[in-house]
PDB file with one MODEL, atoms N, CA, C and O in Angstrom:
MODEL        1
ATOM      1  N   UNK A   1      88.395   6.442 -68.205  1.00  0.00           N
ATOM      2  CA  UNK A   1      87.648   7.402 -67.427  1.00  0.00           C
ATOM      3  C   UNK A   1      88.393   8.742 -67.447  1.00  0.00           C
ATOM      4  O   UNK A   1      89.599   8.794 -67.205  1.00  0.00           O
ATOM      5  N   UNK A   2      87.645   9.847 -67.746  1.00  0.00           N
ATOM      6  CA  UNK A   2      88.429  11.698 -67.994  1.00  0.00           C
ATOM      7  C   UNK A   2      88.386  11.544 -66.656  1.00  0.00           C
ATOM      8  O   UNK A   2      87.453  11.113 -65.978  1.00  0.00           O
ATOM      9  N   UNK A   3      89.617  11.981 -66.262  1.00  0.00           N
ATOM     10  CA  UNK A   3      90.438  13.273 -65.049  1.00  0.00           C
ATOM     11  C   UNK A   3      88.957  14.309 -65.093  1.00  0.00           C
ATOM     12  O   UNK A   3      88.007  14.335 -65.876  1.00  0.00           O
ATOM     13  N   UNK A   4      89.212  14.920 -64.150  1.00  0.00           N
ATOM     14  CA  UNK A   4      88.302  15.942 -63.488  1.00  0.00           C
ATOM     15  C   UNK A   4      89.079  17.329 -64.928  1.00  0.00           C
ATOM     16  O   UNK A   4      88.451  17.829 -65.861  1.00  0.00           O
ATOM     17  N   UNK A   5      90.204  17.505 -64.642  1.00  0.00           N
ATOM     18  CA  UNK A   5      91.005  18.610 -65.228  1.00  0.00           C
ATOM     19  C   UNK A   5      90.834  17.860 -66.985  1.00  0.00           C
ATOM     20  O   UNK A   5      91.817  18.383 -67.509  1.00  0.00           O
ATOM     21  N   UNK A   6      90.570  17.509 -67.434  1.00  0.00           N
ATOM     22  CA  UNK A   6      90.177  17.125 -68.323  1.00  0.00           C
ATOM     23  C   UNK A   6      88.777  16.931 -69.479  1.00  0.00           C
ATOM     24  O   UNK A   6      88.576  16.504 -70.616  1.00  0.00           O
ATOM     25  N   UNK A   7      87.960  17.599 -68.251  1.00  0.00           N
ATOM     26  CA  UNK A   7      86.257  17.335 -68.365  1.00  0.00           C
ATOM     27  C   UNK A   7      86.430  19.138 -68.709  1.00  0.00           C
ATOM     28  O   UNK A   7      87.259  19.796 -68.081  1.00  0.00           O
ATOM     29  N   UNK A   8      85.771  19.606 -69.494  1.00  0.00           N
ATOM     30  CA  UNK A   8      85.361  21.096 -69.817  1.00  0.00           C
ATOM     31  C   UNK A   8      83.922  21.079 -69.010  1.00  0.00           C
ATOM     32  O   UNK A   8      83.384  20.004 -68.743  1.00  0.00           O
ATOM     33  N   UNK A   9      83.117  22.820 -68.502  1.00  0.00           N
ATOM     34  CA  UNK A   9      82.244  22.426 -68.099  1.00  0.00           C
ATOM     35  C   UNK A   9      80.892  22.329 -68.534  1.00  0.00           C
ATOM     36  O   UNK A   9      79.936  22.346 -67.758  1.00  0.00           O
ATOM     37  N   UNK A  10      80.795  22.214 -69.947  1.00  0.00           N
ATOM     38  CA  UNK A  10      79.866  22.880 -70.795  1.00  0.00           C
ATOM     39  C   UNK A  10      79.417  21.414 -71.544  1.00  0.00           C
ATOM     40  O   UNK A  10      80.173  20.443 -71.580  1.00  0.00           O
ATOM     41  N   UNK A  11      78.184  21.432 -72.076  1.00  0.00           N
ATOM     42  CA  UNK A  11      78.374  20.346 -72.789  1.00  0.00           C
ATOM     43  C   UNK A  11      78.488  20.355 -74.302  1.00  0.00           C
ATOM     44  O   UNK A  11      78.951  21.260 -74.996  1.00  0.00           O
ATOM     45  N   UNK A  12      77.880  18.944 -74.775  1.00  0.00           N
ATOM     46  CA  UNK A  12      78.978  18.610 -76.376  1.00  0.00           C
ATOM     47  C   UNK A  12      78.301  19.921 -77.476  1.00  0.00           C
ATOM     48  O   UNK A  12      78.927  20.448 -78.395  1.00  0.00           O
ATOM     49  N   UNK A  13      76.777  20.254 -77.038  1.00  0.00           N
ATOM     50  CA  UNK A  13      76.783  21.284 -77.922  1.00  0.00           C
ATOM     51  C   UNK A  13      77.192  22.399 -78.229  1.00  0.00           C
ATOM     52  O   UNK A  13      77.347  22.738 -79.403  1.00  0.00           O
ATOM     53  N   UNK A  14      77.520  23.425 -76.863  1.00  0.00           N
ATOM     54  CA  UNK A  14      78.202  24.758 -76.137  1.00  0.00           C
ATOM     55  C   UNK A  14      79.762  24.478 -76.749  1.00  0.00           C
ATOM     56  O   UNK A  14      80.335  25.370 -77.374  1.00  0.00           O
ATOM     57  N   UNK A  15      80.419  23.108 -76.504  1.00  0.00           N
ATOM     58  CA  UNK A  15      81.731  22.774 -77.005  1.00  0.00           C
ATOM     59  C   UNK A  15      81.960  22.970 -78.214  1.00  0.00           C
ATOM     60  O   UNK A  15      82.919  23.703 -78.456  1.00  0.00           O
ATOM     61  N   UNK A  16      81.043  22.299 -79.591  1.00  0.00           N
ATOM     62  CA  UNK A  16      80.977  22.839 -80.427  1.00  0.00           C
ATOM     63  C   UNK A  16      80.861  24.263 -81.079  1.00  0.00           C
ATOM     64  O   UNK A  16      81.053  24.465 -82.278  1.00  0.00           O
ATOM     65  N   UNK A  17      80.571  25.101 -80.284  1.00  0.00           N
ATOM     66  CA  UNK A  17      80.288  26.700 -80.874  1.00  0.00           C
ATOM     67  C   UNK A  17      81.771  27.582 -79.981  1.00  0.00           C
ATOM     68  O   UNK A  17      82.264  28.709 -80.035  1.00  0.00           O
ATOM     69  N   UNK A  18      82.008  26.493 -79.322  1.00  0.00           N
ATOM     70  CA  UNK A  18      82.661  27.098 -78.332  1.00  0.00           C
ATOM     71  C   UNK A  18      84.459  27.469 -78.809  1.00  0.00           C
ATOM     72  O   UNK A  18      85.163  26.459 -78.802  1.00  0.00           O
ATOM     73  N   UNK A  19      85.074  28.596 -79.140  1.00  0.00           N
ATOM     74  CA  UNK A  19      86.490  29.080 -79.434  1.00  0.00           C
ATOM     75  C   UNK A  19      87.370  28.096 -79.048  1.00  0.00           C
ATOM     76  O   UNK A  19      88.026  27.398 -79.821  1.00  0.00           O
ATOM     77  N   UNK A  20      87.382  28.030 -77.496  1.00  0.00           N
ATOM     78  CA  UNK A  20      88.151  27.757 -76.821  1.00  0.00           C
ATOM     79  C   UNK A  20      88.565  26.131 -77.394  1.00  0.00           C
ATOM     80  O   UNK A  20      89.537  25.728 -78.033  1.00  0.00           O
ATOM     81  N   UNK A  21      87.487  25.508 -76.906  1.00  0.00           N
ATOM     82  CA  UNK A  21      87.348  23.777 -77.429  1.00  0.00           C
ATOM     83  C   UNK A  21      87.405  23.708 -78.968  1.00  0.00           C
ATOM     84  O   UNK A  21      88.285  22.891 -79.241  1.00  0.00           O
ATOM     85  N   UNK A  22      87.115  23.971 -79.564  1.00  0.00           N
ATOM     86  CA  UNK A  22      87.207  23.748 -80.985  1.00  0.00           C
ATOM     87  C   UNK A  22      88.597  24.540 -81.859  1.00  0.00           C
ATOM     88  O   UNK A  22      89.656  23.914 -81.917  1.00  0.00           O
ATOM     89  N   UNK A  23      88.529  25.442 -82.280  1.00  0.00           N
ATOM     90  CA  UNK A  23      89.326  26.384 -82.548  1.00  0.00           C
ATOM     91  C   UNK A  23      90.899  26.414 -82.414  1.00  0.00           C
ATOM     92  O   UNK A  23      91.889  26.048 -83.049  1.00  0.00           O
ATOM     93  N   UNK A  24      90.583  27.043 -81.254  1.00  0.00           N
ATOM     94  CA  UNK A  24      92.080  27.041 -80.648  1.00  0.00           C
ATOM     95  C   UNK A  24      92.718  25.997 -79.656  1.00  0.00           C
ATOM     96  O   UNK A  24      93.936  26.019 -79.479  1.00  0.00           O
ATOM     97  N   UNK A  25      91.975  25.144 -79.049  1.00  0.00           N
ATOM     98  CA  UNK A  25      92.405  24.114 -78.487  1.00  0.00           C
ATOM     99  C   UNK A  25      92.647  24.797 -76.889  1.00  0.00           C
ATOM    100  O   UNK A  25      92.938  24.198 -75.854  1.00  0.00           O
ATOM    101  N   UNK A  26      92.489  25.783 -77.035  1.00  0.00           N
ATOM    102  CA  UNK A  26      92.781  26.401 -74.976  1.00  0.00           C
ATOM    103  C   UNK A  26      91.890  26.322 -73.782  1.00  0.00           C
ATOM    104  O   UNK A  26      90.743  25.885 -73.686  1.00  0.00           O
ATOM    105  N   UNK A  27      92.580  26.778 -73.016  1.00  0.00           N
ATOM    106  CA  UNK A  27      92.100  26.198 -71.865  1.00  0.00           C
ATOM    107  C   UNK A  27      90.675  26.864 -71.750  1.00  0.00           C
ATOM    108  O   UNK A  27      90.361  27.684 -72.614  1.00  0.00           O
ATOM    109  N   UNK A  28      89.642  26.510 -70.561  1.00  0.00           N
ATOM    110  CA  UNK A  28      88.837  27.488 -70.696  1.00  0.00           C
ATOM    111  C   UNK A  28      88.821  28.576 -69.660  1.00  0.00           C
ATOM    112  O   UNK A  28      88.824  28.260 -68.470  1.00  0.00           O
ATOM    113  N   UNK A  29      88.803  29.843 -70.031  1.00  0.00           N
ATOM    114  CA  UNK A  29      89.078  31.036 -69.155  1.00  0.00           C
ATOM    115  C   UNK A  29      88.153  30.833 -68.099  1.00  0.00           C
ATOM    116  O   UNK A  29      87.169  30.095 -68.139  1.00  0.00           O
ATOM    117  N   UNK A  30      88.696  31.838 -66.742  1.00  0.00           N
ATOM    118  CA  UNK A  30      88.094  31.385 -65.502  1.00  0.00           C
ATOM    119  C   UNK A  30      87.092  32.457 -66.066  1.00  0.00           C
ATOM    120  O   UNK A  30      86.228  32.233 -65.218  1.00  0.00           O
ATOM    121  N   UNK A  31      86.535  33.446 -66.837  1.00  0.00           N
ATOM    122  CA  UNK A  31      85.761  34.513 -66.729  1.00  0.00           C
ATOM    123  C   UNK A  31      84.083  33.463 -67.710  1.00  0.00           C
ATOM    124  O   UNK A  31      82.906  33.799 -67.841  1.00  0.00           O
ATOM    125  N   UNK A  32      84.890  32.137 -68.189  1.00  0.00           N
ATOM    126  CA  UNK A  32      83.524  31.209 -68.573  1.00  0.00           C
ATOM    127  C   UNK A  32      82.517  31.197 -67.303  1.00  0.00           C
ATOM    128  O   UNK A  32      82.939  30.827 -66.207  1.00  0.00           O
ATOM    129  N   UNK A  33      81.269  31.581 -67.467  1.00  0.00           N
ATOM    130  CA  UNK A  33      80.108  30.731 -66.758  1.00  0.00           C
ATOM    131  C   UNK A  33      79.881  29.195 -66.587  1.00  0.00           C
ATOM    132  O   UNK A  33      79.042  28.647 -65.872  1.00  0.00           O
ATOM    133  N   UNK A  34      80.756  28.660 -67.351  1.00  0.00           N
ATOM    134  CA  UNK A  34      80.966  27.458 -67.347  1.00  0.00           C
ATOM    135  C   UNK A  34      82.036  26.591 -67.021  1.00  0.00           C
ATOM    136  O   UNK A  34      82.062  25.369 -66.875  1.00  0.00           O
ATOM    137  N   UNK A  35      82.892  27.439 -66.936  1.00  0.00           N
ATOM    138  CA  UNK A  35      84.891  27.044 -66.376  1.00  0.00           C
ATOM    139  C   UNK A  35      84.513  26.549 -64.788  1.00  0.00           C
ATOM    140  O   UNK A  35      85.327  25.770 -64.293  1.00  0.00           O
ATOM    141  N   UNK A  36      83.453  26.901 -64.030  1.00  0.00           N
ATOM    142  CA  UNK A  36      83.795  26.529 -62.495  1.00  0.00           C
ATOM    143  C   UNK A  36      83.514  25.352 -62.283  1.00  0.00           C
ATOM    144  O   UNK A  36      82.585  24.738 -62.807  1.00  0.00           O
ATOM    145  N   UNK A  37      84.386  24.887 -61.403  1.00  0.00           N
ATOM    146  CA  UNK A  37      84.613  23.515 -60.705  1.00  0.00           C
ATOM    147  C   UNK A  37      83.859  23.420 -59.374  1.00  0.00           C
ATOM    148  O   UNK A  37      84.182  24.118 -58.413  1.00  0.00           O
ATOM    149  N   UNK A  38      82.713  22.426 -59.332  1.00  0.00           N
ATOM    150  CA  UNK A  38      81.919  22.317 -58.093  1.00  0.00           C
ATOM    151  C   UNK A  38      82.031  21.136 -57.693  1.00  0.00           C
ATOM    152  O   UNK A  38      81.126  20.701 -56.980  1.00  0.00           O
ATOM    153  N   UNK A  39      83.291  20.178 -58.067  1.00  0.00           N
ATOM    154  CA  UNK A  39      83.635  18.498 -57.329  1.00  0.00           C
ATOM    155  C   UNK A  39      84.242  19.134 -56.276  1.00  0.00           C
ATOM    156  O   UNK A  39      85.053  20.028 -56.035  1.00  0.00           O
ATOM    157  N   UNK A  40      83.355  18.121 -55.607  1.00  0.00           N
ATOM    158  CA  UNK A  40      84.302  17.923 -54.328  1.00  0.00           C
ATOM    159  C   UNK A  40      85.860  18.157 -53.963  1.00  0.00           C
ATOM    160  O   UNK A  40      86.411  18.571 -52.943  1.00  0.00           O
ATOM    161  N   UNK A  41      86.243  17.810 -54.959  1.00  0.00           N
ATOM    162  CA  UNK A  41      88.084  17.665 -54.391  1.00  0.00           C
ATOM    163  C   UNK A  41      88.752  18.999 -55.026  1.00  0.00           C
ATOM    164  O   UNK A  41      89.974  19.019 -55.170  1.00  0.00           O
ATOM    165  N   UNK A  42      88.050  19.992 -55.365  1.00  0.00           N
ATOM    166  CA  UNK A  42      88.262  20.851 -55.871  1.00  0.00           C
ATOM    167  C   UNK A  42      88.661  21.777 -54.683  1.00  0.00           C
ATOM    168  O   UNK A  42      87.828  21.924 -53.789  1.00  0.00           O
ATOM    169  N   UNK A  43      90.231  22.611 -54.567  1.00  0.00           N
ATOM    170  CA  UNK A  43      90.443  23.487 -53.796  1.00  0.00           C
ATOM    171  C   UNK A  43      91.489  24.381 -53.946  1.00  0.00           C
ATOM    172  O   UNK A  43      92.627  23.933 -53.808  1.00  0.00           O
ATOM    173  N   UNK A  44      91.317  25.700 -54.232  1.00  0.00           N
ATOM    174  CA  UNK A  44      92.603  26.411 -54.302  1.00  0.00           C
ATOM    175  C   UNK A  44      93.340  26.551 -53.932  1.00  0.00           C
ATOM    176  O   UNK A  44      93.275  26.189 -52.758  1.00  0.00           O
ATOM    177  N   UNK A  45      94.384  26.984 -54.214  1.00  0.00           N
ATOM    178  CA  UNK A  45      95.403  26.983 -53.650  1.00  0.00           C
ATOM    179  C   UNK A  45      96.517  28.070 -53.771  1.00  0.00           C
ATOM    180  O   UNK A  45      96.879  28.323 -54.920  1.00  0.00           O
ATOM    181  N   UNK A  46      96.981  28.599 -52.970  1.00  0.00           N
ATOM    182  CA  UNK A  46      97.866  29.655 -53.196  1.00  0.00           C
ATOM    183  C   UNK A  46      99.061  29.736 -52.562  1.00  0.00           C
ATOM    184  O   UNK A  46      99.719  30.773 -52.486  1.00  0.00           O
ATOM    185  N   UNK A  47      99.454  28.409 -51.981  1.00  0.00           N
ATOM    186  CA  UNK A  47     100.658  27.685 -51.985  1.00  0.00           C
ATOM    187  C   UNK A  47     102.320  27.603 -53.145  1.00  0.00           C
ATOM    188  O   UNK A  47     102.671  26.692 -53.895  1.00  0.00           O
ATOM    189  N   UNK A  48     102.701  28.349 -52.981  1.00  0.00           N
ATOM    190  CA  UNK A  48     103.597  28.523 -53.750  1.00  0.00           C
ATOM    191  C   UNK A  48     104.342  27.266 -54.460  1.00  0.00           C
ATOM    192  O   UNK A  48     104.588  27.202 -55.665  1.00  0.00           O
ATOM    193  N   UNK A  49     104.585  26.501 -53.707  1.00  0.00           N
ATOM    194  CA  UNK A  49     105.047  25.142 -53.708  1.00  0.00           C
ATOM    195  C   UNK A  49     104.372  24.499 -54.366  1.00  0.00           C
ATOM    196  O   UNK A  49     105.081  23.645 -54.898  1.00  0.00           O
ATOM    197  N   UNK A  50     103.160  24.382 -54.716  1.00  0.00           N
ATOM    198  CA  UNK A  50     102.385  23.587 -55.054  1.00  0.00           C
ATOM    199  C   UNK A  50     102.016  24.671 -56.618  1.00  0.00           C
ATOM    200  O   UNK A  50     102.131  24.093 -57.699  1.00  0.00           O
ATOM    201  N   UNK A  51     101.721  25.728 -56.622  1.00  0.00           N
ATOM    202  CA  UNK A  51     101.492  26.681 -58.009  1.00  0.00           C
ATOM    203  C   UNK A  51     102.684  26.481 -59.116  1.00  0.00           C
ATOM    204  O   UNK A  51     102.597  26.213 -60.314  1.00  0.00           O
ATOM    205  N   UNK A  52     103.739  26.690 -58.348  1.00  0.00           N
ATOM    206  CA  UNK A  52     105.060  26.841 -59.398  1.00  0.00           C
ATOM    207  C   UNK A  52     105.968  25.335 -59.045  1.00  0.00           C
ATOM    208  O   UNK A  52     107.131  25.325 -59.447  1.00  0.00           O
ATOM    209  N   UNK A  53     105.654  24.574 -58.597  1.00  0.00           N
ATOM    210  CA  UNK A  53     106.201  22.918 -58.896  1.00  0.00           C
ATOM    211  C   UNK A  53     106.418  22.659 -60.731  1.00  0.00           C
ATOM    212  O   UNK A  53     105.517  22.493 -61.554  1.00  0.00           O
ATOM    213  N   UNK A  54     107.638  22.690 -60.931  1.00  0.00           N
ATOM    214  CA  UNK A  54     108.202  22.751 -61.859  1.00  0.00           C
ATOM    215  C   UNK A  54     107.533  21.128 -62.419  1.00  0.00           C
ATOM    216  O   UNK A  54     107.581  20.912 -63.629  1.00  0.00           O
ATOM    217  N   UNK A  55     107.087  20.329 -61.733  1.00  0.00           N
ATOM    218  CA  UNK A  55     107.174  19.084 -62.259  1.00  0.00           C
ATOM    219  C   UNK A  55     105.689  18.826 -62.607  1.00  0.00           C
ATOM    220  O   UNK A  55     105.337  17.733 -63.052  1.00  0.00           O
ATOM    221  N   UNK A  56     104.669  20.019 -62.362  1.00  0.00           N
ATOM    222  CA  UNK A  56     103.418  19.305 -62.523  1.00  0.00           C
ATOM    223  C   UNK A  56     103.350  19.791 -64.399  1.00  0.00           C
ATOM    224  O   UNK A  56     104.005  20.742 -64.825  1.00  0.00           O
ATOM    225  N   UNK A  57     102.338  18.828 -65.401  1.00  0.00           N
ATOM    226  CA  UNK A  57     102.436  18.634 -66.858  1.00  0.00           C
ATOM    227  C   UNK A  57     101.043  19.992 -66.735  1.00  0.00           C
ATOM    228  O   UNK A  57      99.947  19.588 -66.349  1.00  0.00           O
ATOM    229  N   UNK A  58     101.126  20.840 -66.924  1.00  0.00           N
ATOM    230  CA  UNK A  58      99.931  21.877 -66.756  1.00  0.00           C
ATOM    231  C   UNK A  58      99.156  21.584 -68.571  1.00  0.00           C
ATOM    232  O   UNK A  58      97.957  21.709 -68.823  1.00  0.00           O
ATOM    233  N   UNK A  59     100.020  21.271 -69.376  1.00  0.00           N
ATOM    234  CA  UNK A  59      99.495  21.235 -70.413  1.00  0.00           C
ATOM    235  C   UNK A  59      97.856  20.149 -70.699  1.00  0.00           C
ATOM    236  O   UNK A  59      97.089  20.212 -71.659  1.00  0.00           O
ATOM    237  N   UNK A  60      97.799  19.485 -69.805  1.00  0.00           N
ATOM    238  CA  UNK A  60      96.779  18.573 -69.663  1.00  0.00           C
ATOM    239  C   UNK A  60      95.083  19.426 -68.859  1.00  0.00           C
ATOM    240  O   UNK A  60      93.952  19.024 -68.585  1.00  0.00           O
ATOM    241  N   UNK A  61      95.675  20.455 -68.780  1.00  0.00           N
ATOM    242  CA  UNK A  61      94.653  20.984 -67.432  1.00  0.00           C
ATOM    243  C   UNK A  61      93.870  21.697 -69.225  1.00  0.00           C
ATOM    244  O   UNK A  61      94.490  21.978 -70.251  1.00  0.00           O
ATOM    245  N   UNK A  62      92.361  21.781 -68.950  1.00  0.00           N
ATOM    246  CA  UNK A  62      91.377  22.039 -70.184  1.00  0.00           C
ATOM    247  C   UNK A  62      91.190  23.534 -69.800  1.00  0.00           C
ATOM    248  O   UNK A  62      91.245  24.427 -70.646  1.00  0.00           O
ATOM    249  N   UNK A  63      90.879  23.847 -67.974  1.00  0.00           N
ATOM    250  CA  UNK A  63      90.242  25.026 -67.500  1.00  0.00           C
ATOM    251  C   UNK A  63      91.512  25.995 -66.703  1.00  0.00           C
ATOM    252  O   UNK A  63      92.409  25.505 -66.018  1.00  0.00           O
ATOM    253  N   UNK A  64      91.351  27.288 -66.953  1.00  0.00           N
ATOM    254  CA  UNK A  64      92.379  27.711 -65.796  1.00  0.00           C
ATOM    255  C   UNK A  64      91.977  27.365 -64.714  1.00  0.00           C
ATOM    256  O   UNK A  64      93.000  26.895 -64.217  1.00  0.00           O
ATOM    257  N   UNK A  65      91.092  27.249 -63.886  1.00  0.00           N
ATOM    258  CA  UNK A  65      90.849  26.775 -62.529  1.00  0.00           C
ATOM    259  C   UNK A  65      91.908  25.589 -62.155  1.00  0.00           C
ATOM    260  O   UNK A  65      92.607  25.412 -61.157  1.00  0.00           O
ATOM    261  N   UNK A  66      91.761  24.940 -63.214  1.00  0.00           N
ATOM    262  CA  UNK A  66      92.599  23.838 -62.644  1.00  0.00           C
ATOM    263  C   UNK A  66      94.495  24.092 -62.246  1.00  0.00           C
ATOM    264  O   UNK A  66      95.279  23.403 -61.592  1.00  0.00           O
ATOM    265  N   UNK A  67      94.661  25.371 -62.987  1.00  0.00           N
ATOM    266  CA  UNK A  67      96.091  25.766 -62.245  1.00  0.00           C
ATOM    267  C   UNK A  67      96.584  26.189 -60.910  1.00  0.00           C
ATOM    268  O   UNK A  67      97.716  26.422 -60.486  1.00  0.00           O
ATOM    269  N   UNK A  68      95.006  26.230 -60.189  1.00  0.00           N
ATOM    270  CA  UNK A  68      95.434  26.900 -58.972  1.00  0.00           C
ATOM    271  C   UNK A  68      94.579  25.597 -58.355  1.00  0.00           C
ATOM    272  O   UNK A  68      93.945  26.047 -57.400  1.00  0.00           O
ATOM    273  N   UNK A  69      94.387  24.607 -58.460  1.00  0.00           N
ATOM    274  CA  UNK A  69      93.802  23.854 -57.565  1.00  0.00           C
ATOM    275  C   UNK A  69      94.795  23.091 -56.835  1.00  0.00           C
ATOM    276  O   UNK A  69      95.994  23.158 -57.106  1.00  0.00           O
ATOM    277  N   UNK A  70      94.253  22.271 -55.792  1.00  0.00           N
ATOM    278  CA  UNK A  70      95.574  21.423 -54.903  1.00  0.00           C
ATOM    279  C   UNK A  70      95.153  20.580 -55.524  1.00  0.00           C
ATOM    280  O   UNK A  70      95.997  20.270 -56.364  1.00  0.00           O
ATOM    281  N   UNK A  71      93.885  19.721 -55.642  1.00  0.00           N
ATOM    282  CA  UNK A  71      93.909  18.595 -56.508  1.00  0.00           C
ATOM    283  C   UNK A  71      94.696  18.131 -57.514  1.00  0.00           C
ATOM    284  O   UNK A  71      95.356  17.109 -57.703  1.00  0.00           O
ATOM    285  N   UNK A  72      94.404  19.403 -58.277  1.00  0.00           N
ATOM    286  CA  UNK A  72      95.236  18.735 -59.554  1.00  0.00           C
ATOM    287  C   UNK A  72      96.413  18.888 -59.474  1.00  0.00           C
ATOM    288  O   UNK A  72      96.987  17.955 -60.037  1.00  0.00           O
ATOM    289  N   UNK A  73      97.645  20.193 -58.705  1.00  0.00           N
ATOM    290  CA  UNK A  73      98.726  20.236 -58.564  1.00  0.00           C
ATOM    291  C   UNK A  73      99.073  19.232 -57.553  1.00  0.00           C
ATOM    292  O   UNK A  73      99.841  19.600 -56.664  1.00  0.00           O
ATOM    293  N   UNK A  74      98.869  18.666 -57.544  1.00  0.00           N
ATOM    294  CA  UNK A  74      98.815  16.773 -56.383  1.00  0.00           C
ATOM    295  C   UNK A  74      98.745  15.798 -57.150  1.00  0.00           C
ATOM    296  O   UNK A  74      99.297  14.746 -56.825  1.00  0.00           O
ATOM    297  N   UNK A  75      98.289  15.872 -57.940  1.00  0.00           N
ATOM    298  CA  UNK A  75      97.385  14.208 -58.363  1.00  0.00           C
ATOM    299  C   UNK A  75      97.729  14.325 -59.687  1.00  0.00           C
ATOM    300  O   UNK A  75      98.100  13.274 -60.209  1.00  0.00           O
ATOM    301  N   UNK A  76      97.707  15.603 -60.587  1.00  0.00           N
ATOM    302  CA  UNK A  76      98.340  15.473 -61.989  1.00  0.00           C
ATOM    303  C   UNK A  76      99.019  15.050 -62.492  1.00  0.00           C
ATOM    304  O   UNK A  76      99.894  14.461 -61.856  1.00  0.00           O
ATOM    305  N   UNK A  77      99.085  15.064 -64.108  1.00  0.00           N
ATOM    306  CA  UNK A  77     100.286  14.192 -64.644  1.00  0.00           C
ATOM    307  C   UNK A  77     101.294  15.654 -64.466  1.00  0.00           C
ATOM    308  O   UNK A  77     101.185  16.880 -64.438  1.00  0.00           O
ATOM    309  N   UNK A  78     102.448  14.433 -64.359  1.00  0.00           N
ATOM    310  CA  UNK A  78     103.903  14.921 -64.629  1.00  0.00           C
ATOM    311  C   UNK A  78     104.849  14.671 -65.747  1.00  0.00           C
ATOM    312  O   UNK A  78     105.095  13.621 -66.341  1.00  0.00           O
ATOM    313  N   UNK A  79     105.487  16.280 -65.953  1.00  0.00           N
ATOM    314  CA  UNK A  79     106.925  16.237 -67.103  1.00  0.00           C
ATOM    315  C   UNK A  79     107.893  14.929 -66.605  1.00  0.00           C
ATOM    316  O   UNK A  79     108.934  14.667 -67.208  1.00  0.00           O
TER     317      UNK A  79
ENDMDL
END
């Protein structure tokens, strides 16, 4: 089962045409119409502690959203 931070928000056809997913392999920019996160457990965060935690694996996160969320800086994989 995909992680939430793992799911892009677009689907398999948009993915295909899409830079980010195909191409270059990066995350998807928050300025996508399609990058926003509307789950539930989704919440920002601007917690310092929780943004710059040296131990969370950010490389797993697909969307920038997911760098500032508490969810995922909680629940993510770790270095």
């Amino acid at each position: 089962m995909a992680r939430c931070w793992e799911m892009r928000g677009c689907d398999d056809e948009m993915q295909a045409e899409c830079l980010h997913s195909t191409t270059l392999h990066d995350r998807c920019p928050t300025k996508c119409a399609f990058a926003g996160c509307d789950l539930p457990q989704h919440e920002l965060t601007s917690d310092p502690a929780l943004v710059f935690d040296p131990s969370v694996d950010r490389d797993h996160a697909v969307k920038e959203y997911c760098l500032f969320c508490a969810f995922f800086l909680i629940n993510g994989p770790r270095r």
